[in-house]
Steps between C-alpha positions, in 0.01 A plus 500: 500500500853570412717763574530789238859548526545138420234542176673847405885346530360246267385694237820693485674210433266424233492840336872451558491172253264625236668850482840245388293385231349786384856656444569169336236525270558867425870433434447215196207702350525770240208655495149481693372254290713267590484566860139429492566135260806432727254594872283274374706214423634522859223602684241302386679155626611665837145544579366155379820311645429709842258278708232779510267321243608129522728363810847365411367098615249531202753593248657267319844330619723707231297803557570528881913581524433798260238632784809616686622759231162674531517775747162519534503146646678582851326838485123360521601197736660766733189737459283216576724379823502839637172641454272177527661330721723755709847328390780670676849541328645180685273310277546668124882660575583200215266648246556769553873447450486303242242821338765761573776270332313476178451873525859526494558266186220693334666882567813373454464344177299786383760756603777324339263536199448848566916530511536320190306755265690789600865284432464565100 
């Protein structure tokens, strides 16, 4: 029901955020092995903490601030907004703001990682 241009401006802003944190994790890794041990130590709670298999309400009360560091969590509520229910920007500009500024923190911090090999 959404518009595609909505759903596709999304997305970029989500490849945007996970692309940070790929170069993060490629930047404190030495070899593929521990890209792999280090992917899944990170991965694996962004997709539990991301709403997709239980809803923030049922989590418990410590559990729910740390839902906001996943960017998988503003990425599926968007998704869901625009294409189930035909959610215009006006309603998910904040999410998606508040995706695209932990995109930032996440490129960012892994290019200043990236900068910080090559200063030896």
């Amino acid at each position: 029901q959404g518009e595609f241009w909505l759903f596709f401006l999304v997305s970029a802003v989500y490849i945007y955020a996970m692309s940070g944190l790929g170069i993060f994790i490629a930047t404190i890794s030495k070899n593929l092995a521990q890209v792999m041990i280090v992917s899944i130590l990170l991965i694996m709670p962004i997709i539990l903490l991301s709403g997709a298999f239980t809803p923030k309400e049922a989590m418990p009360n410590w559990e729910q601030p740390i839902v906001y560091f996943s960017p998988l969590y503003y990425y599926i509520n968007m998704g869901f907004d625009i294409i189930l229910k035909g959610t215009g920007l006006n309603l998910i500009w904040e999410n998606l703001l508040a995706l695209f500024a932990l995109g930032t923190v996440l490129f960012l911090f892994g290019i200043s990682q990236f900068r910080k090999q090559f200063e030896n």
